[in-house]
BALUM-449329 format. One line per 4 residues: number of its first residue (from 0); for each residue z, x, y of C-alpha. Coordinates in Angstrom, 2 decimals. Layout:
# BALUM-449329
NUM = Z/X/Y | ...
***
This chain:
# BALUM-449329
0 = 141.10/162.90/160.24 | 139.23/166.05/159.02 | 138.84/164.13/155.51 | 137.09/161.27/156.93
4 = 134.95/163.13/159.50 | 133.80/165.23/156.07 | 133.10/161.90/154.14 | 131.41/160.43/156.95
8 = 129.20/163.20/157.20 | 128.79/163.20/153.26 | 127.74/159.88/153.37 | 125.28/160.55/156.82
12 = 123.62/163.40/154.70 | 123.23/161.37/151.50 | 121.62/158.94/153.20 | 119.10/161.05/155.02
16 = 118.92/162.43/151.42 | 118.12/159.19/150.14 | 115.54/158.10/152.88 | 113.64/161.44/152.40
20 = 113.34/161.15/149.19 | 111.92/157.60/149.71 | 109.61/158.59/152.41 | 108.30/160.90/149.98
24 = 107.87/158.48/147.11 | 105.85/156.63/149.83 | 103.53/159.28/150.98 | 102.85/160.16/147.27
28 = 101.94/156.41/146.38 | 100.04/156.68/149.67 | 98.02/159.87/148.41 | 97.66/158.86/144.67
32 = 96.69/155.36/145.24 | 93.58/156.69/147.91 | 92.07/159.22/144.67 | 89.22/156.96/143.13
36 = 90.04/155.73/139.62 | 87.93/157.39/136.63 | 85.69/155.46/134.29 | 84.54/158.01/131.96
40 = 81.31/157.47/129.66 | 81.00/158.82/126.52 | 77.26/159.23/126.10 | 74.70/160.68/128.47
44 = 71.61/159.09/125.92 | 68.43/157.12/127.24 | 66.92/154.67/124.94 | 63.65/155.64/123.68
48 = 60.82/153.84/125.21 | 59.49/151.20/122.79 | 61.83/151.25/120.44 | 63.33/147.72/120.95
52 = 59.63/146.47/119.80 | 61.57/146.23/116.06 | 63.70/148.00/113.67 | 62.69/149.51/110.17
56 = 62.96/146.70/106.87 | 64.96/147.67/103.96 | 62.40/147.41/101.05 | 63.09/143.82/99.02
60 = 64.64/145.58/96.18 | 67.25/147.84/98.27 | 68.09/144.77/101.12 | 66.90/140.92/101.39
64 = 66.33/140.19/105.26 | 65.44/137.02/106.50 | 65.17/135.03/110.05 | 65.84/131.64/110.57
68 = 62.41/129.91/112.86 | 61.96/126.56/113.92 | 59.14/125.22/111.64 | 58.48/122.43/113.77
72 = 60.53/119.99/111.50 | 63.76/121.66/111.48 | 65.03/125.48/110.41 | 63.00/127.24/107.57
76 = 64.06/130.56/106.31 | 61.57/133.62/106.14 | 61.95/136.42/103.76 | 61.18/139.42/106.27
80 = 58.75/142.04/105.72 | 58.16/143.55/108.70 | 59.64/143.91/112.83 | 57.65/145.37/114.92
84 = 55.45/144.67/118.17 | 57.59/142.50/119.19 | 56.87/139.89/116.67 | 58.94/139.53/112.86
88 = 56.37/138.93/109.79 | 57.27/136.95/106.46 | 57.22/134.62/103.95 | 58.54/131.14/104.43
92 = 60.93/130.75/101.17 | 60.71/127.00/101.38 | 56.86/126.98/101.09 | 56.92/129.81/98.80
96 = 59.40/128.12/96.55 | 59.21/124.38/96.88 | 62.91/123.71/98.52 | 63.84/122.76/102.03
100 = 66.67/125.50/102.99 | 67.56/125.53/106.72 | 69.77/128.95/106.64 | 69.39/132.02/104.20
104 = 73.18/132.07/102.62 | 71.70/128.15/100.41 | 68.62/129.94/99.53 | 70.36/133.04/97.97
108 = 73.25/131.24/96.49 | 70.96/128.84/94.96 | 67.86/131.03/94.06 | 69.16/134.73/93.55
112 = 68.43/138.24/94.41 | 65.66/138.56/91.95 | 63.46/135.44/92.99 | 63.97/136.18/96.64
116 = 62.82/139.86/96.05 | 59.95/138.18/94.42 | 59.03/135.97/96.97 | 58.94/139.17/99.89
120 = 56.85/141.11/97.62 | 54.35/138.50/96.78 | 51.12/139.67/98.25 | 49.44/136.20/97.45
124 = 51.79/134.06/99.56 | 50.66/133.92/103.20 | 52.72/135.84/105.64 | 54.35/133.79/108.88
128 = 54.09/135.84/111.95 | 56.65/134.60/114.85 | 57.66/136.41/118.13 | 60.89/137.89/117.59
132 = 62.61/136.15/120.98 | 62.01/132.82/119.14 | 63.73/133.24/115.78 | 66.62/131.07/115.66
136 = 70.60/132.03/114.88 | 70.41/134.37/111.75 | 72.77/131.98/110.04 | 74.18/128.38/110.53
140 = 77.55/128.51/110.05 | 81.28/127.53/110.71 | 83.26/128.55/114.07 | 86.27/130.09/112.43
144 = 85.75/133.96/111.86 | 87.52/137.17/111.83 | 88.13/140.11/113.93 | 89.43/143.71/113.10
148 = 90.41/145.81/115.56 | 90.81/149.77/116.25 | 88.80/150.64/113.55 | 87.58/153.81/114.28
152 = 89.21/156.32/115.03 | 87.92/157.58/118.45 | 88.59/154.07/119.41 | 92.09/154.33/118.29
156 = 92.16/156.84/120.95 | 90.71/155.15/124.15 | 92.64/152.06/123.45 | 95.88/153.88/122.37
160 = 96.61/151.69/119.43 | 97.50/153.96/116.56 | 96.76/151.13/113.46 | 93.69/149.14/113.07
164 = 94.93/145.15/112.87 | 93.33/141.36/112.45 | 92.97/138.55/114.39 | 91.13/135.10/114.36
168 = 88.14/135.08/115.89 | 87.10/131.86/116.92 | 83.55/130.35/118.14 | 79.86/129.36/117.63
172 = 77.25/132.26/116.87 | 74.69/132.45/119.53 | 71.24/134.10/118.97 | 69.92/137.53/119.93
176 = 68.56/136.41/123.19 | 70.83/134.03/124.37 | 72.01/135.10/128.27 | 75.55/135.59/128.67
180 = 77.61/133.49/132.06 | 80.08/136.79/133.85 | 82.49/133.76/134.36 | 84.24/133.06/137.13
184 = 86.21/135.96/136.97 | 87.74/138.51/134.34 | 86.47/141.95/133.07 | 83.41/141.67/130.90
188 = 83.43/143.98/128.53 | 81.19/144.63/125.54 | 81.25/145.73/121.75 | 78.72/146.27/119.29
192 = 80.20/145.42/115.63 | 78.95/144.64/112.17 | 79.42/141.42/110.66 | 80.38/141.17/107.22
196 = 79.93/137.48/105.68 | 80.76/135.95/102.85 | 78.14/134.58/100.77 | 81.00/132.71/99.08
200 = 84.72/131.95/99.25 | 86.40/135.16/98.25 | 89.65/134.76/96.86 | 92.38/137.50/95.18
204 = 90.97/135.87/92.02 | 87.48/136.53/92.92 | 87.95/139.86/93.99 | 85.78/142.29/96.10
208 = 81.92/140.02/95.67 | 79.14/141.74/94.36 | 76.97/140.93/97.04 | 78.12/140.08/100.78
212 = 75.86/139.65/104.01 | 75.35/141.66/107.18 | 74.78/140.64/110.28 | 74.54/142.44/114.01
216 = 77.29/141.16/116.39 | 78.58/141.55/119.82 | 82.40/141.39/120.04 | 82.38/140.20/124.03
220 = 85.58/140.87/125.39 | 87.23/139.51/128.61 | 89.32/142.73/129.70 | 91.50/141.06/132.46
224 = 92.70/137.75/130.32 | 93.19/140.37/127.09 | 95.74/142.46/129.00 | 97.76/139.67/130.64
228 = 98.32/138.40/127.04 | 98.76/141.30/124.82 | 102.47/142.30/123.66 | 102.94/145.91/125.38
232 = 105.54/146.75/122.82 | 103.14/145.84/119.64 | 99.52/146.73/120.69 | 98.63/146.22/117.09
236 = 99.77/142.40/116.74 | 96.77/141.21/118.14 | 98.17/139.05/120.65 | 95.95/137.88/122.96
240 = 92.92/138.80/121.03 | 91.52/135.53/119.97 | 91.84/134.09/123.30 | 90.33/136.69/125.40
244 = 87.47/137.50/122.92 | 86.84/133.52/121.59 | 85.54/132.59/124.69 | 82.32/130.37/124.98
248 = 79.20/132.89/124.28 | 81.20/135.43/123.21 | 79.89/135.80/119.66 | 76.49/137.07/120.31
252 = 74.64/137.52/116.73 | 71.48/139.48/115.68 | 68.27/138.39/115.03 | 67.91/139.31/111.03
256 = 70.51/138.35/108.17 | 70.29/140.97/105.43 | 72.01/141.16/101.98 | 72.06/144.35/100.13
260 = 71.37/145.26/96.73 | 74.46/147.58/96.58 | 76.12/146.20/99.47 | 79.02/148.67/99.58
264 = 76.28/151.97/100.27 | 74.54/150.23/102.19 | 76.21/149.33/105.29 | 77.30/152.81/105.21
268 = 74.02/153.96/106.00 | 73.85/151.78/109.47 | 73.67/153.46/112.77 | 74.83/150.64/115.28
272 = 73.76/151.55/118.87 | 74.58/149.43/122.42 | 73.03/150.06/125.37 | 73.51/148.89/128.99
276 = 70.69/148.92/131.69 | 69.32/151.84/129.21 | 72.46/154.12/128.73 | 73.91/154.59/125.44
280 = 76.93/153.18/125.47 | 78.38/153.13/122.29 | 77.08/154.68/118.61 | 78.92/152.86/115.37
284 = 78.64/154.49/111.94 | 80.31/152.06/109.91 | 80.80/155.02/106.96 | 83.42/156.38/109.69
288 = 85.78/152.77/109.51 | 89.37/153.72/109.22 | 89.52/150.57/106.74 | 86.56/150.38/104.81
292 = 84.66/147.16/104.21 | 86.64/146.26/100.90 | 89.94/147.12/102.68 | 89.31/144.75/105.71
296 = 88.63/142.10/102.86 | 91.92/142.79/101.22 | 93.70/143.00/104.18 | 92.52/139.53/105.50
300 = 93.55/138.20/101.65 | 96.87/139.52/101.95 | 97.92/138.28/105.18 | 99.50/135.01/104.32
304 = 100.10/131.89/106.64 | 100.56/133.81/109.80 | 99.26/132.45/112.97 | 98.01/133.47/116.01
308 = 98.72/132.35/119.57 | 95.84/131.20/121.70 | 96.47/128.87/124.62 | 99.45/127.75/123.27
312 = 97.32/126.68/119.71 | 98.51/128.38/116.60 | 95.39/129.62/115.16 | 95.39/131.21/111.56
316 = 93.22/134.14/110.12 | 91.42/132.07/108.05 | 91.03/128.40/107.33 | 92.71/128.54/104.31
320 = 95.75/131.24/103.24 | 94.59/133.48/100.90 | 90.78/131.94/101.07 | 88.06/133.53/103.29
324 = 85.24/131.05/103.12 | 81.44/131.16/102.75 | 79.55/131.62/106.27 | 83.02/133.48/107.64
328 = 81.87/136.85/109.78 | 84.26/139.45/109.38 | 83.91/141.61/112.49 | 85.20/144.77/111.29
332 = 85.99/146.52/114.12 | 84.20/148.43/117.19 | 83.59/152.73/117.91 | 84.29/154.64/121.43
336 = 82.51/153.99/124.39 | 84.09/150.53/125.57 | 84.60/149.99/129.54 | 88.23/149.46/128.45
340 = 90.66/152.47/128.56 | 93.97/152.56/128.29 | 95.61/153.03/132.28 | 95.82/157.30/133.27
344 = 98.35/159.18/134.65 | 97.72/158.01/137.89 | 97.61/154.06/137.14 | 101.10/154.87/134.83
348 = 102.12/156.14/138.05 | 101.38/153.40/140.41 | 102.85/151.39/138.06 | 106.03/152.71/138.03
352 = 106.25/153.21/141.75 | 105.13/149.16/142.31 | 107.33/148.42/139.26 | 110.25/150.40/140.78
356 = 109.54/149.60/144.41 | 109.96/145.65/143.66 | 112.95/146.12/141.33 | 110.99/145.44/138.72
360 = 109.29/141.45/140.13 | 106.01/142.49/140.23 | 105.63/142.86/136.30 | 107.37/141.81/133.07
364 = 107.61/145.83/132.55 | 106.43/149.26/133.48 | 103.71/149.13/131.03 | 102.47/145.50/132.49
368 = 102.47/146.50/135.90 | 100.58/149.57/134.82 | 97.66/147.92/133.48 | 98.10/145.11/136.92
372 = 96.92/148.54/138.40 | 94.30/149.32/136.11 | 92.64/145.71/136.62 | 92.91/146.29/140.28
376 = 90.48/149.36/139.97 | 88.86/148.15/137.87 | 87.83/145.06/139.77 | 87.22/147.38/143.18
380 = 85.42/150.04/141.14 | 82.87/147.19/139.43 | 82.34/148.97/136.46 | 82.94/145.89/133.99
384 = 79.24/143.91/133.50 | 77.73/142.48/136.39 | 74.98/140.06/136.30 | 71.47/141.46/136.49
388 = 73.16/143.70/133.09 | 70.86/144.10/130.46 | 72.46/145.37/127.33 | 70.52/145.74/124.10
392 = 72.64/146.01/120.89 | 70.60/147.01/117.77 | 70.43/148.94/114.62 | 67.71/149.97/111.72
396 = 67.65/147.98/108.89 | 69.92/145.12/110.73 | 68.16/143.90/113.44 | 68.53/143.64/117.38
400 = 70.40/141.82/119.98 | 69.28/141.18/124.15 | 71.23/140.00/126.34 | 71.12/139.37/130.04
404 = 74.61/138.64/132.20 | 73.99/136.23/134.55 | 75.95/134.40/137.19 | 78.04/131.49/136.44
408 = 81.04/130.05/134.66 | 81.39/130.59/131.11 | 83.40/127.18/131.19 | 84.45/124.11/133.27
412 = 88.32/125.45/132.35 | 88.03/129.00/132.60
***
């Protein structure tokens, strides 16, 4: 009798044990969940007041830069001399050299460095003065491209992905003023990149090109969609990537097209800068890349006949294995200052605590139903771009992007 009046009150104990501790776990959900999430910013910089009236031109015989402008009959390609005041100055190639190019990647291939460096400099031809908001897409080109992510270190960091990786990046270039749909829903997210293109196919054979493109780009990035894709137990695999950055409009490109002399020191010398509503958002020296320009090149060589999942389509790196083709961007990968960080302390702990407190039905795993929290305050916190954003993308030498969110569906499917 004693024995069972002892277990019994065991058992009554444990229980109360049990339900204390439970009540706890609820009243520290209760107090963690009420502290307002963080959203830290990495910069504190204004941009300068007129500065977005143009950026500095490479002189001809260090950089090529041309704009692509309707000349009434189609796409004509200017040699650019100078940005500024709003309007771009230069020479039309075609009139200065009896062809009919419509994009700038023809006219080099066909004519060379030396005559185009010839034509920019020629103080006899007349120069074509066009506001800048009216210059067409820098280049006409294909939709399938390339993105590199975690490239920098810093960015390593925020995103906690230790490796920088690939993945297709598919979609149609829009121009450096086009406005940008929210969508229907999502996280818009933004990230100033520079392009690398390929003036030609590159091959293992061909090796690194002596001369490759640049280009300004916007990496647009739908936050939400990303994270309920990605594999949480191999960041760097780049699942989910394409889909949640190949979205319509999400490929915003910059208003110049410039090919180096010495490619390689050049784009070293960039200074990439985004800014939203005015902040400085995010600063890009592409000297700092983890992989260097040549090494994203070799890695997208060596990656075979792997695909990518994207809406159930297996999408590979590059059109053909082993083969990146002419007019393909390379993005090559995005610095600090990104809306996106990986979820805190507190969102890990919400997660586990929702996680636990469903037996595990609310998420495929801790680590989803982590970042289930972090899109929550994210979405009640409406720190992703809203429209009415203005964000202005731009660098020396490279040109500038502006874009306005506005409201709206990016698609009829999304």
């Amino acid at each position: 009798m004693r024995t069972t009046s002892r277990r019994r009150k065991a058992a009554t104990i444990s229980v109360s044990v049990v339900a204390g501790l439970a009540v706890a776990a609820v009243g520290s959900y209760a107090v963690v969940r009420a502290i307002p999430a963080e959203f830290p910013l990495v910069y504190s910089e204004k941009i300068e007041p007129g500065v977005t009236q143009g950026v500095d031109i490479a002189d001809p015989a260090t950089a090529l830069t041309f704009a692509r402008v309707d000349a009434g009959s189609g796409p004509t390609v200017l040699a650019v001399t100078e940005y500024s005041g709003d309007k771009i100055t230069g020479v039309d190639v075609n009139a200065a050299a009896g062809t009919t190019f419509t994009e700038p990647i023809a006219a080099f291939n066909e004519l060379g460095y030396r005559a185009l460096q010839d034509i920019a400099t020629n103080a006899a031809l007349p120069p074509v003065t066009v506001p800048a908001s009216e210059v067409l897409t820098a280049i006409d080109t294909h939709t399938d491209h390339i993105g590199t992510g975690t490239n920098y270190v810093e960015h390593q960091t925020e995103a906690t992905i230790e490796e920088p990786y690939l993945f297709p990046k598919i979609g149609a270039l829009t121009d450096s003023n086009e406005p940008l749909p929210a969508g229907a829903g999502g996280l818009l997210d933004y990230e100033v990149e520079l392009g690398l293109v390929a003036l030609n196919d590159i091959t293992a054979e061909t090796g690194t090109p002596e001369h490759m493109g640049l280009v300004l780009s916007n990496d647009w990035t739908d936050r939400e969609l990303l994270v309920s894709q990605i594999d949480v137990d191999d960041l760097a695999s780049g699942a989910g990537f394409t889909n949640a950055k190949s979205q319509p409009g999400f490929f915003s490109s910059g208003d110049l097209f410039v090919i180096p002399a010495d490619w390689q020191s050049y784009y070293k010398d960039l200074e990439l800068d985004l800014f939203v509503n005015g902040d400085l958002r995010q600063r890009a020296h592409p000297a700092e890349m983890v992989w260097d320009a040549p090494t994203v090149i070799e890695k997208v060589l060596t990656i075979g006949g792997r695909t990518w999942d994207s809406d159930g389509q297996q999408i590979p790196l590059t059109r053909e294995a082993g083969v990146i083709s002419q007019g393909t961007v390379i993005q090559s990968g995005t610095p600090e200052g990104v809306i996106y960080r990986a979820p805190d302390t507190r969102q890990r702990f919400l997660g586990f605590m929702e996680w636990a407190g469903s037996l595990g039905t609310n998420a495929e795993s801790v680590v989803a139903s982590a970042l289930d929290v972090y899109v929550r305050d994210a979405h009640e916190a409406g720190v992703y771009l809203q429209p009415g954003d203005e964000i202005v993308t731009r660098a020396e030498g490279l040109g500038q992007i502006f874009t306005t969110i506005v409201p709206g569906p990016r698609s009829e499917t999304e």
